[in-house]
N, CA, C and O atoms as a Tinker XYZ file with bonds, in Angstrom:
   380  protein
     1  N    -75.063000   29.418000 -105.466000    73     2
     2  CA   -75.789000   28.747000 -104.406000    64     1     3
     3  C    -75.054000   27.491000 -103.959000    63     2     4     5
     4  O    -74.714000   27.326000 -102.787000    81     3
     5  N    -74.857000   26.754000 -104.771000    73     3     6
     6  CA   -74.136000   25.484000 -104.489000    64     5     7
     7  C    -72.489000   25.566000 -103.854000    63     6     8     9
     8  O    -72.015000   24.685000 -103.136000    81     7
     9  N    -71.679000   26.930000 -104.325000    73     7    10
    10  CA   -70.829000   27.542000 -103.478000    64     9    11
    11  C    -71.066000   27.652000 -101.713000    63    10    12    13
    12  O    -70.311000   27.103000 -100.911000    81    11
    13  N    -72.139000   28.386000 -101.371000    73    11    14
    14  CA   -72.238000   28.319000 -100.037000    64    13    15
    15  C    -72.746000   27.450000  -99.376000    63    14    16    17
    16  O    -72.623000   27.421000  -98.152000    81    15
    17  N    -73.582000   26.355000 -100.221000    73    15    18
    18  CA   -74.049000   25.042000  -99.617000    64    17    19
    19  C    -72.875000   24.507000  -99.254000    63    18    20    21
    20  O    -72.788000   23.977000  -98.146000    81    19
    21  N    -71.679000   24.557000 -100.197000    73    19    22
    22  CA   -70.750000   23.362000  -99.857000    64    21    23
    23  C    -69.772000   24.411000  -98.510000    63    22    24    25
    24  O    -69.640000   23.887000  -97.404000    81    23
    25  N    -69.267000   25.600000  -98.712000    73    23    26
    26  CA   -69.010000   26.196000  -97.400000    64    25    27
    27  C    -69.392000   26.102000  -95.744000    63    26    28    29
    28  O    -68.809000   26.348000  -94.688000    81    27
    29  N    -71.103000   25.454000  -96.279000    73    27    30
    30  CA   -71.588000   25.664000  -95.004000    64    29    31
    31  C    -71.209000   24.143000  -94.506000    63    30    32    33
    32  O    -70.973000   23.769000  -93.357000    81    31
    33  N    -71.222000   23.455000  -95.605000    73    31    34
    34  CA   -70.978000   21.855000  -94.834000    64    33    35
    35  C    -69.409000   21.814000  -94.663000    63    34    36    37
    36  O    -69.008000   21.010000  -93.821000    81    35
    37  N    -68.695000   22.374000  -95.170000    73    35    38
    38  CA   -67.574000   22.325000  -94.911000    64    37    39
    39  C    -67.147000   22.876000  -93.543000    63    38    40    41
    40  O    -66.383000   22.159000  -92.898000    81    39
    41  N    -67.525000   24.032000  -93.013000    73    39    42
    42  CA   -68.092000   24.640000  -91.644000    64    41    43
    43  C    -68.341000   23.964000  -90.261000    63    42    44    45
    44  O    -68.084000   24.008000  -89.058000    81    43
    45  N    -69.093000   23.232000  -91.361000    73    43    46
    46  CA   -70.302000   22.180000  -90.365000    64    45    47
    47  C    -69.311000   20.877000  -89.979000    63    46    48    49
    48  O    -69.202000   20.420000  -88.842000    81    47
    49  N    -68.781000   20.499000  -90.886000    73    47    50
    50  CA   -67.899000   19.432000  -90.762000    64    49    51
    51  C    -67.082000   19.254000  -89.643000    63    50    52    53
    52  O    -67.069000   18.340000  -88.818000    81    51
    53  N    -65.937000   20.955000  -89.803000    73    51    54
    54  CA   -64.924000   21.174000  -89.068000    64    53    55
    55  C    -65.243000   21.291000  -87.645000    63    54    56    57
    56  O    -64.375000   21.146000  -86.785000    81    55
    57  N    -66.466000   21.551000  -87.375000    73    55    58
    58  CA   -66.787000   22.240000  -86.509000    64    57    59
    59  C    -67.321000   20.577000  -85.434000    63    58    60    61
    60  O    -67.257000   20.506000  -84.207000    81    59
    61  N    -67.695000   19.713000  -86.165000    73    59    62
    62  CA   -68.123000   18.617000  -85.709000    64    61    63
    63  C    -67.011000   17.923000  -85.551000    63    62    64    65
    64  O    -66.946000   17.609000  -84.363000    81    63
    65  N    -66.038000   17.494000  -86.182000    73    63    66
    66  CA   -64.557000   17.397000  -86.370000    64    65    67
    67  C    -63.585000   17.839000  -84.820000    63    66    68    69
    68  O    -63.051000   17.005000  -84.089000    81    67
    69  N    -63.567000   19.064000  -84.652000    73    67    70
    70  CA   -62.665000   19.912000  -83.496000    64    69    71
    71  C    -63.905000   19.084000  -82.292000    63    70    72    73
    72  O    -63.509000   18.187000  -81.548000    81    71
    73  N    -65.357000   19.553000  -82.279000    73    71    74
    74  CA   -65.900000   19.045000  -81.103000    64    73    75
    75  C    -65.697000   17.555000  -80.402000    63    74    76    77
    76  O    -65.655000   17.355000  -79.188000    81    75
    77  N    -65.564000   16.404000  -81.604000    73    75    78
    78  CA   -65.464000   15.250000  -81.673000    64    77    79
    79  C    -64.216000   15.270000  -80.867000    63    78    80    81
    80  O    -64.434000   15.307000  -79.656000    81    79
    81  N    -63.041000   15.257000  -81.197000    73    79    82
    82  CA   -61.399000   15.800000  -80.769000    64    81    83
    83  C    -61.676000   15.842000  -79.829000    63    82    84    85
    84  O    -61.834000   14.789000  -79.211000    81    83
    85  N    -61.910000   17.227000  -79.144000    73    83    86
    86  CA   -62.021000   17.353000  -77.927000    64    85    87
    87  C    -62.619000   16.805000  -77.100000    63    86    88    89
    88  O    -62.025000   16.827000  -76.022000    81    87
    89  N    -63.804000   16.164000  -77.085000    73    87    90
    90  CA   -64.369000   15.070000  -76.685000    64    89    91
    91  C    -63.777000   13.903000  -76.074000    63    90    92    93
    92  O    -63.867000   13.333000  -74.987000    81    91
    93  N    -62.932000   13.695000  -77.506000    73    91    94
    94  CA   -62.102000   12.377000  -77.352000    64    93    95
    95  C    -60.864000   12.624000  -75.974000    63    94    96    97
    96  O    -60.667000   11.721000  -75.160000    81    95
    97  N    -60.325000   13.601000  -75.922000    73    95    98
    98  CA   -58.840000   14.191000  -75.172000    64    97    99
    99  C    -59.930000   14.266000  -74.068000    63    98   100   101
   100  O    -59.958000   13.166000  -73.516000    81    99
   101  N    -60.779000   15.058000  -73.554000    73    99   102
   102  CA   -61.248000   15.126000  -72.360000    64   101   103
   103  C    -61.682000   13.300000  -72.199000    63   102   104   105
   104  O    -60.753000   12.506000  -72.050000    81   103
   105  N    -62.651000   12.962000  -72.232000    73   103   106
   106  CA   -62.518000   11.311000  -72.038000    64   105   107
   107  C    -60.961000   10.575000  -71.406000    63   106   108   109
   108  O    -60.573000   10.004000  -70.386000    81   107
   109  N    -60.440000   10.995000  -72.680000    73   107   110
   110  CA   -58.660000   10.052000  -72.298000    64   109   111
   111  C    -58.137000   11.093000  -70.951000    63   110   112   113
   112  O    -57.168000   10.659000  -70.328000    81   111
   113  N    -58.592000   12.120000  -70.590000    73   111   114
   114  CA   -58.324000   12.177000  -69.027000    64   113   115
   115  C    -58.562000   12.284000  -67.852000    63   114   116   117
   116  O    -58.102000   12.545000  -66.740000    81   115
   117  N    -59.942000   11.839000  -68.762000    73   115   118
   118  CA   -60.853000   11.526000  -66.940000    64   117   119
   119  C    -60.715000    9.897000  -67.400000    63   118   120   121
   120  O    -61.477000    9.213000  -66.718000    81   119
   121  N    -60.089000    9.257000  -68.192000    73   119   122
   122  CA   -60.292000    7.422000  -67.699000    64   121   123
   123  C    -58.911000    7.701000  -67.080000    63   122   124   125
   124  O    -58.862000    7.452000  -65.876000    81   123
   125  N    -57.644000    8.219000  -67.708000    73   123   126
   126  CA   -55.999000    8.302000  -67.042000    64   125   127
   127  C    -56.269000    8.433000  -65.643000    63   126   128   129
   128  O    -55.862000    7.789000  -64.677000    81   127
   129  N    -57.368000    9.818000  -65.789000    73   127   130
   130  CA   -57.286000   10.091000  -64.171000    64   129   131
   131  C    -55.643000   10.783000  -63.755000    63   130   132   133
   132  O    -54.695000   10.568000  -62.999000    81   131
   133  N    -56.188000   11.948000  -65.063000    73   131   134
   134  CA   -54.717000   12.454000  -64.640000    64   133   135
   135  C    -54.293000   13.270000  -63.309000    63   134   136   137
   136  O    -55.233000   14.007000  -63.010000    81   135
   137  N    -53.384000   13.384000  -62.543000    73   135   138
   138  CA   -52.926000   13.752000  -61.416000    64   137   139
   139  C    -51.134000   13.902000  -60.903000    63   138   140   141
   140  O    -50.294000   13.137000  -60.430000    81   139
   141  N    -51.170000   14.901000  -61.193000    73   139   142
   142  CA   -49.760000   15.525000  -60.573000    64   141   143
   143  C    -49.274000   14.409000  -59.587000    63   142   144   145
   144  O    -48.240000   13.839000  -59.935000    81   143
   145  N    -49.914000   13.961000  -58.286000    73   143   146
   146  CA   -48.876000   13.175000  -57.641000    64   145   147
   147  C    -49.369000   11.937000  -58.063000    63   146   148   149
   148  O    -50.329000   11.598000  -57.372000    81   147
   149  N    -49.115000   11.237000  -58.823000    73   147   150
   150  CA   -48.877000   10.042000  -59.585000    64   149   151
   151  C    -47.666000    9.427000  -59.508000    63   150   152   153
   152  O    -46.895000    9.922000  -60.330000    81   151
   153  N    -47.311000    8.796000  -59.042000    73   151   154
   154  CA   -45.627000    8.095000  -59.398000    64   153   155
   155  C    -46.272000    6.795000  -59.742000    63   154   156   157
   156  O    -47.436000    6.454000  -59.532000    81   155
   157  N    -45.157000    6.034000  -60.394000    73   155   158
   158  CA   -45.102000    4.840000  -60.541000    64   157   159
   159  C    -43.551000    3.698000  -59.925000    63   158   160   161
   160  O    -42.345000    3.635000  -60.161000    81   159
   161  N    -44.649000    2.910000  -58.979000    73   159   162
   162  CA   -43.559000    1.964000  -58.836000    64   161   163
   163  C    -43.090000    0.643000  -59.496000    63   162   164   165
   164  O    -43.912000    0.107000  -60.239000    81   163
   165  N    -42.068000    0.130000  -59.359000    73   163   166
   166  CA   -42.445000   -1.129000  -59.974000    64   165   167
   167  C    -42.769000   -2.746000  -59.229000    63   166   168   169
   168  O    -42.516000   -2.867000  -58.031000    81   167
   169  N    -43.199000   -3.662000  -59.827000    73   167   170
   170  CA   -43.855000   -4.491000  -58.980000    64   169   171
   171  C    -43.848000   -5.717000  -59.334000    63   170   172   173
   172  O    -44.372000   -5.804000  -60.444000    81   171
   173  N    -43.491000   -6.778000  -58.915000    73   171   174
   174  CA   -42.364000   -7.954000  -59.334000    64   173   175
   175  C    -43.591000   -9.189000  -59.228000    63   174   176   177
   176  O    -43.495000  -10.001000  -58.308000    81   175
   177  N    -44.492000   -9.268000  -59.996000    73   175   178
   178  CA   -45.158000   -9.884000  -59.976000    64   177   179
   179  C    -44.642000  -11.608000  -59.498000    63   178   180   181
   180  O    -43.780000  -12.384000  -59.911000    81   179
   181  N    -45.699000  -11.655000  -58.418000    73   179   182
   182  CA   -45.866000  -13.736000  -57.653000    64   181   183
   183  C    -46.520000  -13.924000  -58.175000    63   182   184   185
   184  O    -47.213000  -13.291000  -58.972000    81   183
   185  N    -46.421000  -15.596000  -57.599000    73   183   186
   186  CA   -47.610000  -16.181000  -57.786000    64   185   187
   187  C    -48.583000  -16.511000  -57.433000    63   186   188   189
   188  O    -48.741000  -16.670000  -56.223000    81   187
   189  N    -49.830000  -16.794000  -58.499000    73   187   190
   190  CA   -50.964000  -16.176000  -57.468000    64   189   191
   191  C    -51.670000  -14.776000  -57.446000    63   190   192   193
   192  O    -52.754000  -14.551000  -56.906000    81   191
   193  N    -50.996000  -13.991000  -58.025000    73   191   194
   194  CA   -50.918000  -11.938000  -58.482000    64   193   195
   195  C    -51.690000  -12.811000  -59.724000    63   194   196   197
   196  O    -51.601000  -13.825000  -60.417000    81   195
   197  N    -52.650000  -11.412000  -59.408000    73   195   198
   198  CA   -53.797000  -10.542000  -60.847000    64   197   199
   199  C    -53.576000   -9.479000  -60.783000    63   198   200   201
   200  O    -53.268000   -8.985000  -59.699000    81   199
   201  N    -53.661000   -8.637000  -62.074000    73   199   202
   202  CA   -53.747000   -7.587000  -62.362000    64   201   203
   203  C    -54.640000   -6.543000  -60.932000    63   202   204   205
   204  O    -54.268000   -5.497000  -60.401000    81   203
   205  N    -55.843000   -7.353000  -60.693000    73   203   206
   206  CA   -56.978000   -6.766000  -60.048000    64   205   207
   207  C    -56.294000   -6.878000  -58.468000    63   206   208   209
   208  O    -56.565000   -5.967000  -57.686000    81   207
   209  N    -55.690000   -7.646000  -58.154000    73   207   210
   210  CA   -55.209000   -8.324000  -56.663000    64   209   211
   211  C    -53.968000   -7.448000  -56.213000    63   210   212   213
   212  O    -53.495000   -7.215000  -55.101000    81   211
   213  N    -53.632000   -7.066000  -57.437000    73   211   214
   214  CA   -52.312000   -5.826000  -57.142000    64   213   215
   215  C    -52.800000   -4.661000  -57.051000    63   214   216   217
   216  O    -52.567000   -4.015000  -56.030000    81   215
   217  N    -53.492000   -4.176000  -57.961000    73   215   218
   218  CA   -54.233000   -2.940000  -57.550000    64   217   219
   219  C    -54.995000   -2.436000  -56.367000    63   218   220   221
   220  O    -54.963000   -1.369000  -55.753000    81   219
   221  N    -55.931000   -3.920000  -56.191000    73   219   222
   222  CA   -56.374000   -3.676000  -54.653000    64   221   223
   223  C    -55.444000   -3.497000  -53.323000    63   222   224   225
   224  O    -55.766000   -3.021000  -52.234000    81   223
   225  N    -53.978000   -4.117000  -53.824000    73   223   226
   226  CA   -52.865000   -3.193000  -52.446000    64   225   227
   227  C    -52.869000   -2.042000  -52.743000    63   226   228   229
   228  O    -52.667000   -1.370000  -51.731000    81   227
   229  N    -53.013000   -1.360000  -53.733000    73   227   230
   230  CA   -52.608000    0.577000  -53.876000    64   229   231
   231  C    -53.820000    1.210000  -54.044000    63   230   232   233
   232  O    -53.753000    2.439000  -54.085000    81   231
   233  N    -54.982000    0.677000  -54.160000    73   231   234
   234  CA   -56.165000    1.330000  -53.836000    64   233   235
   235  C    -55.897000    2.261000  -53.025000    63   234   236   237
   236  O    -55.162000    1.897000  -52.106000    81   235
   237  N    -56.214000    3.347000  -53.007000    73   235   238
   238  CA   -56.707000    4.374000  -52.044000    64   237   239
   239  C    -58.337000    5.100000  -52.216000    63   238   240   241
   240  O    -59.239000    4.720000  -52.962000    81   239
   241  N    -58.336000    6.245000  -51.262000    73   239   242
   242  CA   -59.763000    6.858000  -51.024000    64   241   243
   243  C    -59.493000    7.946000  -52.232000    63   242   244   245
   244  O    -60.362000    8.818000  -52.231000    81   243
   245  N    -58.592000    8.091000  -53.165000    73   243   246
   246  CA   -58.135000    8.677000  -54.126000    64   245   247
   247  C    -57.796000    8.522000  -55.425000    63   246   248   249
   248  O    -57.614000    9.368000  -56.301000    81   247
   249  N    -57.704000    6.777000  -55.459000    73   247   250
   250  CA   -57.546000    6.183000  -56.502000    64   249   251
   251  C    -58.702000    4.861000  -56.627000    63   250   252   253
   252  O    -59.031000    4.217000  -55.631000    81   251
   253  N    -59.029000    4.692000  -57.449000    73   251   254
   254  CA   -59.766000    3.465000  -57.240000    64   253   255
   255  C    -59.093000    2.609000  -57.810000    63   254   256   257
   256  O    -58.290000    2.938000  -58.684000    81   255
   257  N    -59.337000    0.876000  -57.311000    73   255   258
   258  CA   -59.236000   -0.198000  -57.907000    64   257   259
   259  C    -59.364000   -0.283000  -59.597000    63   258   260   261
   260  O    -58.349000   -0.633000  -60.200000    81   259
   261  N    -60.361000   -0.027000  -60.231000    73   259   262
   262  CA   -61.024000    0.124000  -61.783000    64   261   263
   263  C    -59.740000    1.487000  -62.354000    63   262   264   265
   264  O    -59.070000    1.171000  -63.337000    81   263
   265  N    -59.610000    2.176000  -62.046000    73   263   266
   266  CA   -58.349000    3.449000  -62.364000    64   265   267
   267  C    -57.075000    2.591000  -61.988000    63   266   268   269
   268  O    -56.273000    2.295000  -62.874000    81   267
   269  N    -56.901000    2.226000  -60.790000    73   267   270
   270  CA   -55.437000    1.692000  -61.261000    64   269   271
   271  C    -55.378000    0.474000  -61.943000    63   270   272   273
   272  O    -54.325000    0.304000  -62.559000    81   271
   273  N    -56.102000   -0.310000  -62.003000    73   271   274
   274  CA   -56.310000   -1.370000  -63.363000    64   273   275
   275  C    -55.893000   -0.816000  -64.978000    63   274   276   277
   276  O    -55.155000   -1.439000  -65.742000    81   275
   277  N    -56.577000    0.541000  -65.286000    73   275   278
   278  CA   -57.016000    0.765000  -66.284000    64   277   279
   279  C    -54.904000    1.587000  -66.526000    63   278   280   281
   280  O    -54.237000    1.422000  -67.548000    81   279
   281  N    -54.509000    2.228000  -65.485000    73   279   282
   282  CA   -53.184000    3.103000  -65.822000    64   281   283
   283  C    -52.511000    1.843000  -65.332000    63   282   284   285
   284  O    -51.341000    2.219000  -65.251000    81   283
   285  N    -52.532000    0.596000  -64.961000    73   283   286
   286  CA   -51.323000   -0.486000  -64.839000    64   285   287
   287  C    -51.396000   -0.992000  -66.767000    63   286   288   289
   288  O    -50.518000   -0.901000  -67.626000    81   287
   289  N    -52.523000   -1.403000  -66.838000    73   287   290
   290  CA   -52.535000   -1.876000  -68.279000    64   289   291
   291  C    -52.218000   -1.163000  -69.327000    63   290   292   293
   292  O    -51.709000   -1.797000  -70.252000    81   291
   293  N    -52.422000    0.431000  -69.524000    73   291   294
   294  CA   -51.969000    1.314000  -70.233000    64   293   295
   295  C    -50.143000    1.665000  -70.372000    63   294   296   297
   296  O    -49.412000    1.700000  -71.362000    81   295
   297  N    -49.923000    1.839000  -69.205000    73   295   298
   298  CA   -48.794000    1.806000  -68.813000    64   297   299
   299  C    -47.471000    0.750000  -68.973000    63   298   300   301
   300  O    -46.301000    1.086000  -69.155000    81   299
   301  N    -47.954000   -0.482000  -68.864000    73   299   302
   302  CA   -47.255000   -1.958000  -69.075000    64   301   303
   303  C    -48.019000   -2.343000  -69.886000    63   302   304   305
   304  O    -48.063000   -3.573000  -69.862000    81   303
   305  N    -48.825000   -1.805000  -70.796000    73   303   306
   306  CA   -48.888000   -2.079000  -72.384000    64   305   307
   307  C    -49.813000   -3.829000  -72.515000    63   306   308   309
   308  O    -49.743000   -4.803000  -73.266000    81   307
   309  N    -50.498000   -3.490000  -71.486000    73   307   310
   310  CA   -50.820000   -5.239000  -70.725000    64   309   311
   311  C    -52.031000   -5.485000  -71.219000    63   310   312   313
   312  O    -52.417000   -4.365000  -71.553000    81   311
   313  N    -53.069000   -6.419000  -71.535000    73   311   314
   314  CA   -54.444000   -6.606000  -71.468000    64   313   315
   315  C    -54.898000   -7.402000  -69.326000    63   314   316   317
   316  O    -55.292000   -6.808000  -68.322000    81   315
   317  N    -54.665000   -8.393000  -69.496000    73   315   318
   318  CA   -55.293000   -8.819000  -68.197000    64   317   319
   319  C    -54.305000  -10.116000  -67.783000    63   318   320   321
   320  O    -54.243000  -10.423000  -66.592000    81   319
   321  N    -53.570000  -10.838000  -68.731000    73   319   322
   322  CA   -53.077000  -11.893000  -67.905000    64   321   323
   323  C    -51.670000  -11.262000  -67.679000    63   322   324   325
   324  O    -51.237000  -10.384000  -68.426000    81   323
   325  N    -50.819000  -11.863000  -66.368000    73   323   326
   326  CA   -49.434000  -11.020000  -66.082000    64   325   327
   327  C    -48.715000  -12.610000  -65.446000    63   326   328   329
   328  O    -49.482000  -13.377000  -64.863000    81   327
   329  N    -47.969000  -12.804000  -65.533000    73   327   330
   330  CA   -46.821000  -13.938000  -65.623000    64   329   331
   331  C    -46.035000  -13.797000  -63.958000    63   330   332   333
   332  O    -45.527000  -12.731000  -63.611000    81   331
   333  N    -46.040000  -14.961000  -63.102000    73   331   334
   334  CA   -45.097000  -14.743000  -62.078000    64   333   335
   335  C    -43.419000  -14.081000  -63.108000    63   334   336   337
   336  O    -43.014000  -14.306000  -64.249000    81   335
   337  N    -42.872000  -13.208000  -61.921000    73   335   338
   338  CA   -41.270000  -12.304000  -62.790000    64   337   339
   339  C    -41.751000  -11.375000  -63.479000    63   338   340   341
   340  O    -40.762000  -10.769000  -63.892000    81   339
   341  N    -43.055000  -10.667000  -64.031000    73   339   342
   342  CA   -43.200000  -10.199000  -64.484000    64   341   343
   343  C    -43.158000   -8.933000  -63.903000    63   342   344   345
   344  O    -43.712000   -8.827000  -62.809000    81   343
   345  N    -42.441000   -7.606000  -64.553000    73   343   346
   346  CA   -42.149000   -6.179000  -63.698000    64   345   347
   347  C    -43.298000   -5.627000  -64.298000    63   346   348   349
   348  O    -43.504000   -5.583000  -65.511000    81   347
   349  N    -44.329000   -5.047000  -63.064000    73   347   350
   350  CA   -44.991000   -4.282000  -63.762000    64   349   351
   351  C    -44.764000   -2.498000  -62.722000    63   350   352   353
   352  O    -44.479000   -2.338000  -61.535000    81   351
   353  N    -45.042000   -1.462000  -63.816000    73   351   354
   354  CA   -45.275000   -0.224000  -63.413000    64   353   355
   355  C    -47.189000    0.255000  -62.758000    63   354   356   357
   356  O    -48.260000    0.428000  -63.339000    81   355
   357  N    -46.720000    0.305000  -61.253000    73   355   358
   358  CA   -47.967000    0.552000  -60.827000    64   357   359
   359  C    -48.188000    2.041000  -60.060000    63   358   360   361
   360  O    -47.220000    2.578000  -59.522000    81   359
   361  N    -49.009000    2.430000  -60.049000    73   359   362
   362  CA   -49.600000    3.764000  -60.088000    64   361   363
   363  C    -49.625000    3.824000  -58.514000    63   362   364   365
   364  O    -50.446000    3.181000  -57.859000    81   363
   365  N    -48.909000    4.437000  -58.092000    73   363   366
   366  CA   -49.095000    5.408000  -56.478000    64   365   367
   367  C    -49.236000    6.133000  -56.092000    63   366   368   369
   368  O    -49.545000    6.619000  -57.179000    81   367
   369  N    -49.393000    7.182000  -55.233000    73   367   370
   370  CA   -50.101000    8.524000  -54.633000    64   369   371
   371  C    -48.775000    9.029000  -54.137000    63   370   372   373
   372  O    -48.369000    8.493000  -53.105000    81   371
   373  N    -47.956000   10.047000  -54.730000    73   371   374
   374  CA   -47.173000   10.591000  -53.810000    64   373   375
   375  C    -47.640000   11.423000  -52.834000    63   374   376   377
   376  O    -48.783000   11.870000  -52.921000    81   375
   377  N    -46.721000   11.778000  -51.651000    73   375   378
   378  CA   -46.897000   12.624000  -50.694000    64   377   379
   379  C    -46.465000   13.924000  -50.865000    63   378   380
   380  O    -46.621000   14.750000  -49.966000    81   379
């Protein structure tokens, strides 16, 4: 008895385990917002530039402001403050 008790949680585990996973991977690509025409340019941060103030130039009806925030910071490994000279990789819409 105690054989298939522990089978079944072991079962139970894996099974909660793989769902969790997948969970996690779908999430990480609806925040990426993954998309084939994606390029990245780069972008020579002034002064006066926010993270948020750059994004709002590449906004599109396709990308939002909050998405390219989220793939500039991922991408350039950034939290929120960015330095005049600073190169950053920003997310564009190819044609």
């Amino acid at each position: 008895m105690k054989n298939i008790f522990k089978k079944q949680i072991a079962i139970l585990l894996t099974i909660l385990t793989i769902s969790l996973l997948a969970t996690i991977k779908i999430e990480n690509k609806k925040l990426l917002g993954y998309n084939n025409n994606i390029e990245y340019k780069e972008y020579k941060v002034k002064n006066g530039d926010s993270i948020e103030g750059i994004a709002k130039k590449y906004a599109t009806n396709t990308m939002s402001v909050k998405k390219i925030i989220t793939k500039i910071q991922i991408k350039n490994n950034i939290e929120e403050v960015v330095y005049p000279g600073d190169i950053l990789l920003v997310p564009t819409v190819a044609n």
